[in-house]
SETIVO-151996 format. One line per 8 residues: number of its first residue (from 1); their letters; for each residue x, y, z of C-alpha. Coordinates in nm, 2 decimals, always signed. Each point is the difference from the previous one (the first is absolute). Layout:
// SETIVO-151996
NUM	A	X,Y,Z  ... $
END
This chain:
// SETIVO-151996
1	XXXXXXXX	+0.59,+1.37,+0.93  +0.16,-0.26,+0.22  +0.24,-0.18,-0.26  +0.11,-0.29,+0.24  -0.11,-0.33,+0.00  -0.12,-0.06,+0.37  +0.03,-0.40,-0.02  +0.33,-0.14,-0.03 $
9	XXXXXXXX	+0.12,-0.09,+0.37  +0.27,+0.04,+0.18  +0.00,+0.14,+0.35  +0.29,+0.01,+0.10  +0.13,-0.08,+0.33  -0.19,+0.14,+0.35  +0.20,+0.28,+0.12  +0.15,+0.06,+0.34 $
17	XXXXXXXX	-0.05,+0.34,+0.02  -0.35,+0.14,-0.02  +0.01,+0.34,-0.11  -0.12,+0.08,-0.29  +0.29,+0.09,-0.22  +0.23,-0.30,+0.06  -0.33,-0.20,-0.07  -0.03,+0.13,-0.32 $
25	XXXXXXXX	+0.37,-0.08,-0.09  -0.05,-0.32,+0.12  -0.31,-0.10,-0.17  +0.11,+0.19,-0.32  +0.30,-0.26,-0.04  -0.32,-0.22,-0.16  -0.15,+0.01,-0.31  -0.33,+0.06,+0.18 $
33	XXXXXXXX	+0.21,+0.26,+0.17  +0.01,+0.23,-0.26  -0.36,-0.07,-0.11  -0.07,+0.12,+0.35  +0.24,+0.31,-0.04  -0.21,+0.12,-0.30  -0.33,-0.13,+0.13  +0.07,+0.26,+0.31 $
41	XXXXXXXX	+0.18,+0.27,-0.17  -0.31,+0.07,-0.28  -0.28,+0.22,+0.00  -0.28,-0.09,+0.15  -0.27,+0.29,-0.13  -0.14,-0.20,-0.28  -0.09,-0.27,+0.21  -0.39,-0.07,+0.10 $
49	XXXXXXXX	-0.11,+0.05,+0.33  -0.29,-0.26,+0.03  +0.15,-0.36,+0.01  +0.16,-0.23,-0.25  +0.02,-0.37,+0.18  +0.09,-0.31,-0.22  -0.34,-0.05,-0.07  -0.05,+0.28,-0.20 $
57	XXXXXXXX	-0.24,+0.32,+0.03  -0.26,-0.11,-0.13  -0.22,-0.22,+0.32  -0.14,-0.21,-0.31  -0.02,+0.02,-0.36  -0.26,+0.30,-0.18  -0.18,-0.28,-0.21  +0.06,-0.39,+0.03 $
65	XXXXXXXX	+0.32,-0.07,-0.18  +0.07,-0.26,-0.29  +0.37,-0.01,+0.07  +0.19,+0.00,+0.33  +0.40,+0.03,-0.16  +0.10,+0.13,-0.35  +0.34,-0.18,-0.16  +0.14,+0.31,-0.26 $
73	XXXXXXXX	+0.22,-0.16,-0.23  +0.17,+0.30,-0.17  +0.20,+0.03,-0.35  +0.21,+0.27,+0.06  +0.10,+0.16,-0.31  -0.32,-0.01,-0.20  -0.09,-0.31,-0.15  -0.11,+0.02,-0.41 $
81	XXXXXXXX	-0.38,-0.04,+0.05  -0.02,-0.06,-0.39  +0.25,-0.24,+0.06  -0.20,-0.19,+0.30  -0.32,+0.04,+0.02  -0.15,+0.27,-0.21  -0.03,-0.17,-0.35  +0.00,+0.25,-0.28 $
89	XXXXXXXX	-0.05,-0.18,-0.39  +0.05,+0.38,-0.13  +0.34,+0.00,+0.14  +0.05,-0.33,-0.27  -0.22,+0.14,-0.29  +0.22,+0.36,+0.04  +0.33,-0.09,+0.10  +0.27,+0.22,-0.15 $
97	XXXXXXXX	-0.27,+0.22,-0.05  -0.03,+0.43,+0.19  -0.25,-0.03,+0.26  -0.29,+0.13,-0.16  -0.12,+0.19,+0.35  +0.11,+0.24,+0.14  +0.30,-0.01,+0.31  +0.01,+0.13,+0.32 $
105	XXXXXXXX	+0.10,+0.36,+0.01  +0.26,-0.10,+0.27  +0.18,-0.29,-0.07  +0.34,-0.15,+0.21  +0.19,-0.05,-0.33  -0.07,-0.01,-0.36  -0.15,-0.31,-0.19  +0.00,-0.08,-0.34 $
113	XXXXXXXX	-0.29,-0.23,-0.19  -0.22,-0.30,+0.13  +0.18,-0.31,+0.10  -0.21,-0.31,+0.01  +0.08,-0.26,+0.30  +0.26,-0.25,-0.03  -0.23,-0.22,+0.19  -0.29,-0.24,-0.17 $
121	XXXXXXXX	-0.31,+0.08,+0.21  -0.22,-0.31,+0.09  -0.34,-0.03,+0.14  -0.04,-0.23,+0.33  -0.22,-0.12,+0.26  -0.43,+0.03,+0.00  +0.04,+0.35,-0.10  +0.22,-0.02,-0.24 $
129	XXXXXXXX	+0.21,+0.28,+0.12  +0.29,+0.12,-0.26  +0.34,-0.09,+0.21  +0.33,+0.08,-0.18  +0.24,-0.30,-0.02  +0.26,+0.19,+0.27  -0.27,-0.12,+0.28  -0.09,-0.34,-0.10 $
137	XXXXXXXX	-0.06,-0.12,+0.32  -0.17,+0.29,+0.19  -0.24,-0.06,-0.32  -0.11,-0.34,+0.12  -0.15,+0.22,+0.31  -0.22,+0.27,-0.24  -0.30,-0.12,+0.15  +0.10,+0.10,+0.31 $
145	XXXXXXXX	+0.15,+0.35,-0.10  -0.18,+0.37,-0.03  +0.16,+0.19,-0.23  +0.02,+0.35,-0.02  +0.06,+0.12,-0.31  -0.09,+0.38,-0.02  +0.26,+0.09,+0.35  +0.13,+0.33,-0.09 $
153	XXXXXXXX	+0.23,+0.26,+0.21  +0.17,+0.31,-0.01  +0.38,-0.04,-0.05  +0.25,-0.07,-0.23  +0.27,-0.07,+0.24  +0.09,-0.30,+0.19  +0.06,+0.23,+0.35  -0.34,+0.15,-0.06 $
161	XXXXXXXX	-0.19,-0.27,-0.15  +0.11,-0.24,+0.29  -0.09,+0.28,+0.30  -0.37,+0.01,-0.17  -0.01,-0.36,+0.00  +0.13,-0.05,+0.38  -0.14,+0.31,+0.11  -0.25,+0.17,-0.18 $
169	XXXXXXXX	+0.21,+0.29,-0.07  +0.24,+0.10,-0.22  +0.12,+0.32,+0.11  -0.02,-0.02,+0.37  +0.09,-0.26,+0.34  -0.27,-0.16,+0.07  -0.05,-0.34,+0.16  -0.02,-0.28,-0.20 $
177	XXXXXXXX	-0.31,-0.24,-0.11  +0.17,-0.29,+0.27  -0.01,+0.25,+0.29  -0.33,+0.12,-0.04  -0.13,-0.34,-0.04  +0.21,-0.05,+0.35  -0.10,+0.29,+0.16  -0.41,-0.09,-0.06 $
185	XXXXXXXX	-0.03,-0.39,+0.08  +0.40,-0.06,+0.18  +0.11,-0.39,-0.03  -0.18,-0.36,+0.00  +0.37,-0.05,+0.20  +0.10,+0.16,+0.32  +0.33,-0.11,-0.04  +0.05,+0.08,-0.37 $
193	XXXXXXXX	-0.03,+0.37,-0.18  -0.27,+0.06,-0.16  +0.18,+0.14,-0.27  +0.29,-0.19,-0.19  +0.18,+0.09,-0.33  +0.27,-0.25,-0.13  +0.26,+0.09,-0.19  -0.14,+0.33,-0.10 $
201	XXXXXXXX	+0.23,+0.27,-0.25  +0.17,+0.27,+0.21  -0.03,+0.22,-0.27  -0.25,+0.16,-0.21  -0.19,+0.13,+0.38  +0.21,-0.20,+0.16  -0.15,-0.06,+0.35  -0.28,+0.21,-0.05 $
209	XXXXXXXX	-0.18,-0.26,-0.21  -0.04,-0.20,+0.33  +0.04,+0.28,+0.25  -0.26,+0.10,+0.24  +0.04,+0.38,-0.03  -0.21,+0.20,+0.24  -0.19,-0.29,+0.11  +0.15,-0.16,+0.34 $
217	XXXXXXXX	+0.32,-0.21,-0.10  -0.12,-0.33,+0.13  -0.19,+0.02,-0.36  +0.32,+0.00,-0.23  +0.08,-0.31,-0.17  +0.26,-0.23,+0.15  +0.27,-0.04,-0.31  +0.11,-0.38,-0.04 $
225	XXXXXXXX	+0.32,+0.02,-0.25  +0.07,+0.26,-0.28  +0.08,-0.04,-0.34  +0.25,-0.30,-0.08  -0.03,-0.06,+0.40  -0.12,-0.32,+0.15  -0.41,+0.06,+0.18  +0.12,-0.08,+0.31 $
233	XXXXXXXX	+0.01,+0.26,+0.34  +0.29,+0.14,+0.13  +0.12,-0.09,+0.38  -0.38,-0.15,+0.07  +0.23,-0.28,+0.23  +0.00,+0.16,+0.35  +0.36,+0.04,+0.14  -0.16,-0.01,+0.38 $
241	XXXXXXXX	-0.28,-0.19,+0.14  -0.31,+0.07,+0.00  -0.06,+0.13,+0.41  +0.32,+0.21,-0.05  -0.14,+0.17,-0.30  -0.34,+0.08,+0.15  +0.15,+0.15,+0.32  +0.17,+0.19,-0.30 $
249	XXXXXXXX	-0.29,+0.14,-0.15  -0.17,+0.04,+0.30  +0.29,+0.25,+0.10  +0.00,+0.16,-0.31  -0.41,+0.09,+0.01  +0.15,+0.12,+0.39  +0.26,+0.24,-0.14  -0.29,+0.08,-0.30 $
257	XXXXXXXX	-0.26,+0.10,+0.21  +0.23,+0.20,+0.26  +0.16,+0.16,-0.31  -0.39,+0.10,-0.11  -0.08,+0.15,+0.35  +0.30,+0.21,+0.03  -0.08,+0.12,-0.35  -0.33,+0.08,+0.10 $
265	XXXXXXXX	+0.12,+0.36,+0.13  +0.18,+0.27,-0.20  +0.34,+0.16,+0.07  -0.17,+0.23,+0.22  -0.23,-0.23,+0.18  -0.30,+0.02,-0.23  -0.23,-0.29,-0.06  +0.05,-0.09,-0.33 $
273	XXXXXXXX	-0.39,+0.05,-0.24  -0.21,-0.31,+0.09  +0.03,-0.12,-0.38  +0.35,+0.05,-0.03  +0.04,-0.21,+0.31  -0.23,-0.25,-0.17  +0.16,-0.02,-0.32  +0.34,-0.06,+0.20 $
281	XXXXXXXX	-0.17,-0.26,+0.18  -0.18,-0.18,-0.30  +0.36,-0.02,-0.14  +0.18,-0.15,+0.27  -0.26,-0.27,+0.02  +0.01,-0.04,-0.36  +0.41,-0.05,+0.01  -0.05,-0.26,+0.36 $
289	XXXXXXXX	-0.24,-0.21,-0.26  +0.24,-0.04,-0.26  +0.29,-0.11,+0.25  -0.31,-0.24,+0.18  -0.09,-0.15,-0.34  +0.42,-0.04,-0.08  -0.04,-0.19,+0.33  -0.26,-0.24,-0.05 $
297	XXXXXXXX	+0.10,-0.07,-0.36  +0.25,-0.20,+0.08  -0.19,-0.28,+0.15  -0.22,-0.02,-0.35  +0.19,+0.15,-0.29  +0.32,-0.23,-0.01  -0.24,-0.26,-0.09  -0.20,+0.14,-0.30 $
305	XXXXXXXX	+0.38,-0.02,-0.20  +0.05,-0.37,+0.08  -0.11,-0.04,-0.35  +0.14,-0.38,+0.01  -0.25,-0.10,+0.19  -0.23,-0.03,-0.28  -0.01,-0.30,-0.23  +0.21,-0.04,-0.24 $
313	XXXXXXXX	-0.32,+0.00,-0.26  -0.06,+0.34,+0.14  +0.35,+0.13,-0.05  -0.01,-0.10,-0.40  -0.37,+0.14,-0.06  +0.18,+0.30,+0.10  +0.28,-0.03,-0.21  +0.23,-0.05,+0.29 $
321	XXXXXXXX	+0.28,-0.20,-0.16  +0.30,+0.19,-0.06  -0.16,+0.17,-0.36  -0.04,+0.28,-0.10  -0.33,-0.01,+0.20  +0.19,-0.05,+0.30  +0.02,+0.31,+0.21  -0.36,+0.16,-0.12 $
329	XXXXXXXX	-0.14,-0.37,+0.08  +0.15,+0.07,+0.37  -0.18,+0.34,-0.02  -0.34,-0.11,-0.07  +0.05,-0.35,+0.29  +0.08,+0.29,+0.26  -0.28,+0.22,-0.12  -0.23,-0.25,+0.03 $
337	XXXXXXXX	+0.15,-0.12,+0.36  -0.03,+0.34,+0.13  -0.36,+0.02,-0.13  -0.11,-0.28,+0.14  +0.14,+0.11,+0.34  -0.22,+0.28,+0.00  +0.18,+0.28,-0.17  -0.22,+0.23,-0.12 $
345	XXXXXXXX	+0.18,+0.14,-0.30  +0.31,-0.18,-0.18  +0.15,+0.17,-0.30  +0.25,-0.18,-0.20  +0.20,+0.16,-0.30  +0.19,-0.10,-0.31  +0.23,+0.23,-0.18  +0.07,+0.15,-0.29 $
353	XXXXXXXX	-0.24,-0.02,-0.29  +0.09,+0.32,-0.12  +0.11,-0.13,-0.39  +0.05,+0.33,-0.16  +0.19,-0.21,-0.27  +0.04,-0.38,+0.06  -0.34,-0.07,+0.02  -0.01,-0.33,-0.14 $
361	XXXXXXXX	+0.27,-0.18,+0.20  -0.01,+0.20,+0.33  -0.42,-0.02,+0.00  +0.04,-0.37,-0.09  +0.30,-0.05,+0.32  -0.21,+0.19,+0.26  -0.33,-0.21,-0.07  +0.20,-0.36,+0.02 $
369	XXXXXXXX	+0.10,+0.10,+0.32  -0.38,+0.10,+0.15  -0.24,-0.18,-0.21  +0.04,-0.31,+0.13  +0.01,+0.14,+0.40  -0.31,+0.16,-0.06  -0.19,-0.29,-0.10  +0.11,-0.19,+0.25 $
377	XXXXXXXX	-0.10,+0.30,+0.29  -0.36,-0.01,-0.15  +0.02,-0.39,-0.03  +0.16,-0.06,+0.38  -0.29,+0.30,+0.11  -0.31,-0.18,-0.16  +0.09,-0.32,+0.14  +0.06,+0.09,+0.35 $
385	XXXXXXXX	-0.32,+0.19,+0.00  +0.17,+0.33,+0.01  -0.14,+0.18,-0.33  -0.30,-0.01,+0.16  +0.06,+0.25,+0.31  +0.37,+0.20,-0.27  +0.00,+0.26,-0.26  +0.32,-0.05,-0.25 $
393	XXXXXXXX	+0.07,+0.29,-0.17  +0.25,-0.01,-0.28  +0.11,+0.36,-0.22  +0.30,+0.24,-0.04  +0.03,+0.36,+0.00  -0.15,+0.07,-0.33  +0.02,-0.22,-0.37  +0.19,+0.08,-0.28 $
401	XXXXXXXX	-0.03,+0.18,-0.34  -0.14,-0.22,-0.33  +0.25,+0.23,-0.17  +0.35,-0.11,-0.04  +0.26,+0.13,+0.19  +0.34,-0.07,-0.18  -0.01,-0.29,-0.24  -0.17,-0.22,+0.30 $
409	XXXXXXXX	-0.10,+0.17,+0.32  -0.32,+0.20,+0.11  -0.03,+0.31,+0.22  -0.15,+0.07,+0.32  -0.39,-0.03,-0.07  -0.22,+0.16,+0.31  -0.31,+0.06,-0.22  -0.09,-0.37,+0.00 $
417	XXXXXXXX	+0.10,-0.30,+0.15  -0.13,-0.32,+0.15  -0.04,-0.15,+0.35  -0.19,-0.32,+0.11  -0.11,-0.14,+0.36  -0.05,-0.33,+0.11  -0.21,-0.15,+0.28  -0.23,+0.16,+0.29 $
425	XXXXXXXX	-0.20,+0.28,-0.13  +0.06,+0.00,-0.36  -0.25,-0.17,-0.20  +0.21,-0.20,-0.24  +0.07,-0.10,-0.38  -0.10,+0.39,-0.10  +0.17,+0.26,-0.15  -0.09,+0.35,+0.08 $
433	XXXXXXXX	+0.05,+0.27,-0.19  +0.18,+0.01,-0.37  +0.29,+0.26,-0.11  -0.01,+0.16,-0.39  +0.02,-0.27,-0.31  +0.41,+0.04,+0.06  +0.03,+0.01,+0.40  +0.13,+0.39,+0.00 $
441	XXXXXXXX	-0.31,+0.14,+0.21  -0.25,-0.20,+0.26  -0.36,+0.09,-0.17  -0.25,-0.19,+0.13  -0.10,+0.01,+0.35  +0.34,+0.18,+0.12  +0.16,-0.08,+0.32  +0.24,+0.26,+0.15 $
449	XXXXXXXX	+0.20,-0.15,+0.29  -0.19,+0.18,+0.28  -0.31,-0.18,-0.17  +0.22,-0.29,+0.07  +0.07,+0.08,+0.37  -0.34,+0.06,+0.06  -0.10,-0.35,-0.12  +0.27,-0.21,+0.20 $
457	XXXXXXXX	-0.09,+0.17,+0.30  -0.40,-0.02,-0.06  +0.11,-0.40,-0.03  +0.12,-0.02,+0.33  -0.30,+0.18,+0.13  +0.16,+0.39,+0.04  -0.20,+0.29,-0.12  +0.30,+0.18,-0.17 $
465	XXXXXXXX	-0.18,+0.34,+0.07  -0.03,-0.08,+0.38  +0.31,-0.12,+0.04  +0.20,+0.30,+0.07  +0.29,+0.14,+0.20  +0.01,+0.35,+0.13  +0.33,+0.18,-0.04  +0.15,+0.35,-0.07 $
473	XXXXXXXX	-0.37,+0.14,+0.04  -0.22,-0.23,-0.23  -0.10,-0.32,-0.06  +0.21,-0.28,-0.19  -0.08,-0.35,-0.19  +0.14,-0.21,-0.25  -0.19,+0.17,-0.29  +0.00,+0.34,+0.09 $
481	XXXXXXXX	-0.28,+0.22,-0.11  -0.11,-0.28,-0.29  -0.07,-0.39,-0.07  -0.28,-0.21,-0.07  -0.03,-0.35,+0.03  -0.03,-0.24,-0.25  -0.34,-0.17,+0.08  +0.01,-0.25,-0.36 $
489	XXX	+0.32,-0.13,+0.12  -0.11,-0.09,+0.35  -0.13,-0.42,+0.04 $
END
């Protein structure tokens, strides 16, 4: 898997000698150097040998889509559904009490008795949707959300829990939901990825919860940031002009395709198998993409971060003011920017609501610090007439334990947990799906995360059976061999 992020630019100065090796040391003096060092150095046999162009494999939709982007706000971590969104009265009427259910035969750590939520729980809007007091202003939105309240997975670890999330898998690479939704419908934005992730962890997957895998590498997500880093793009300001960097790539595509033809016979003068010669050919026009998009980026992408170009009412419905709200209030801005540009799928994550003890004061400090950004996205998106054409999707890994952990913390929980969506697609001011009387199991109308998958992508007009990706001698897709969608949830 190509581990590099093709996009940050730098080309270095044009060298005066034009064989290939003092090229390469040239060009490699760049950042976008050693992207191209990797980007030539990798394997090439997993690559496809039909196409992939910037608009995607797919010539048009399978069904008439409801949503053209998809904004994934994620809680790394594992936000406390019991906590949030998932109101349990048992958890009041028993606290202090053994769980009088069974608990998972495998379990990440021990936990002692049930632990009733810190939080009051309030109903709000039409619906009259039970919102914990950690989200009182995402709460003013209810009748907008879909929540999903019965999401369960398969692991109890963050590294594994997170892969099945991003991925679909928890045991093996595989490309993640962003890519595939890349490689079938490409970008609204020529000049912009189709795939961004802004400030995303680096562990727990790492890169493979935004990687593209086997599938070509134009697909992976563009990283903006990284934990405790500003969202902003490294070395997007060209060092040359324009005309000088296009004879640039122009040469480089020369010295590419030369490279490819001599490759084309063996040591001893053999023509290489026709689909080893097209896999290596798939993959060198993959890699020239990836340095053409780098190219055009930056006559696009240096805008989207001029975030003071909005009004200063804008900047405060964020939270943009110097609070604690501050940097995820930038987050959300650029999200929406880049969505509105015509990026196709914009993930943006908050870390670390993992409160194994702490619950109370570290739940409470992550919350100040998104709530009020997260209103504001869904406010700033219904008013520009946005919500109307995005999916925002809001979860973690996996929810947490009604059992204590400590004296006032709660265990990794991937039995249950809750989700919701707002905007195209997602017919609002419903909750699907219920887990047990104390949140410790989804039971009604279970959703496993392929279920999930299968239901973004069916909202954005993708047969997740049919969209597949042949590699190491069978067929591929985001849900593997299962998932159904989620027809009650759909508007």
């Amino acid at each position: 898997m190509n581990r590099m992020n093709p996009f940050p630019i730098s080309l270095g100065s044009c060298p005066e000698n034009t064989g290939r090796r003092a090229w390469m040391r040239s060009v490699t003096r760049g950042l976008a150097g050693i992207a191209l060092t990797d980007l030539l150095s990798g394997s090439v046999r997993g690559v496809d040998r039909d196409r992939v162009g910037s608009s995607g494999v797919l010539s048009q939709p399978h069904f008439p889509p409801k949503v053209k982007r998809i904004l994934f706000l994620f809680m790394h971590g594992g936000p406390s559904h019991v906590d949030t969104f998932d109101y349990k009265p048992e958890l009041i009427r028993l606290n202090g009490q053994p769980l009088p259910i069974p608990k998972p035969r495998i379990q990440f750590a021990q936990t002692g008795n049930l632990l009733q939520s810190p939080w009051a729980f309030k109903q709000y809007g039409q619906t009259g949707t039970w919102v914990s007091d950690l989200f009182p202003n995402v709460a003013q939105h209810v009748d907008d959300l879909t929540l999903l309240k019965s999401i369960h997975g398969s692991n109890e670890a963050h590294g594994g829990a997170l892969l099945k999330i991003h991925t679909g898998s928890d045991t093996f690479v595989r490309p993640s939901m962003g890519a595939w939704i890349s490689y079938g419908l490409g970008t609204e934005n020529a000049n912009l990825p189709s795939f961004i992730t802004i400030n995303p962890t680096l562990g727990h997957g790492g890169v493979r919860n935004f990687g593209s895998a086997f599938l070509p590498p134009i697909h992976q997500g563009t990283r903006i940031g990284g934990p405790a880093k500003d969202a902003k793009i490294e070395n997007l300001v060209p060092k040359n002009s324009a005309r000088l960097q296009r004879l640039q790539l122009d040469w480089m595509k020369d010295v590419d395709r030369h490279h490819f033809g001599t490759h084309r016979q063996s040591d001893h003068d053999q023509p290489v198998p026709l689909q080893d010669s097209e896999l290596l050919n798939s993959a060198v026009t993959a890699r020239e993409q990836s340095f053409e998009l780098a190219f055009r980026m930056q006559s696009e992408a240096l805008a989207q971060f001029k975030l003071e170009d909005e009004t200063a009412e804008t900047l405060a419905l964020y939270g943009i003011d110097g609070s604690a709200t501050d940097n995820f209030g930038r987050q959300c801005l650029l999200a929406r920017r880049l969505s509105e540009a015509g990026v196709r799928f914009v993930q943006v994550s908050h870390a670390y609501w993992d409160q194994h003890d702490e619950l109370k004061e570290k739940h409470a400090e992550l919350a100040g610090q998104v709530d009020k950004p997260i209103a504001g996205l869904l406010t700033d998106l219904k008013r520009r007439g946005l919500l109307d054409e995005t999916l925002v999707v809001w979860g973690g890994e996996f929810g947490r334990t009604p059992t204590a952990q400590g004296g006032n913390g709660r265990d990794h929980n991937p039995h249950a947990f809750t989700w919701w969506m707002a905007g195209a697609g997602a017919k609002p001011g419903i909750s699907y799906g219920a887990s047990d009387e104390f949140g410790f199991y989804a039971r009604d109308n279970k959703v496993h995360v392929h279920d999930l998958h299968a239901t973004i992508l069916h909202m954005l007009g993708i047969d997740h059976e049919r969209l597949t990706f042949r590699y190491g001698g069978r067929d591929f897709r985001l849900t593997d061999v299962h998932g159904s969608v989620i027809h009650d949830v759909l508007a």
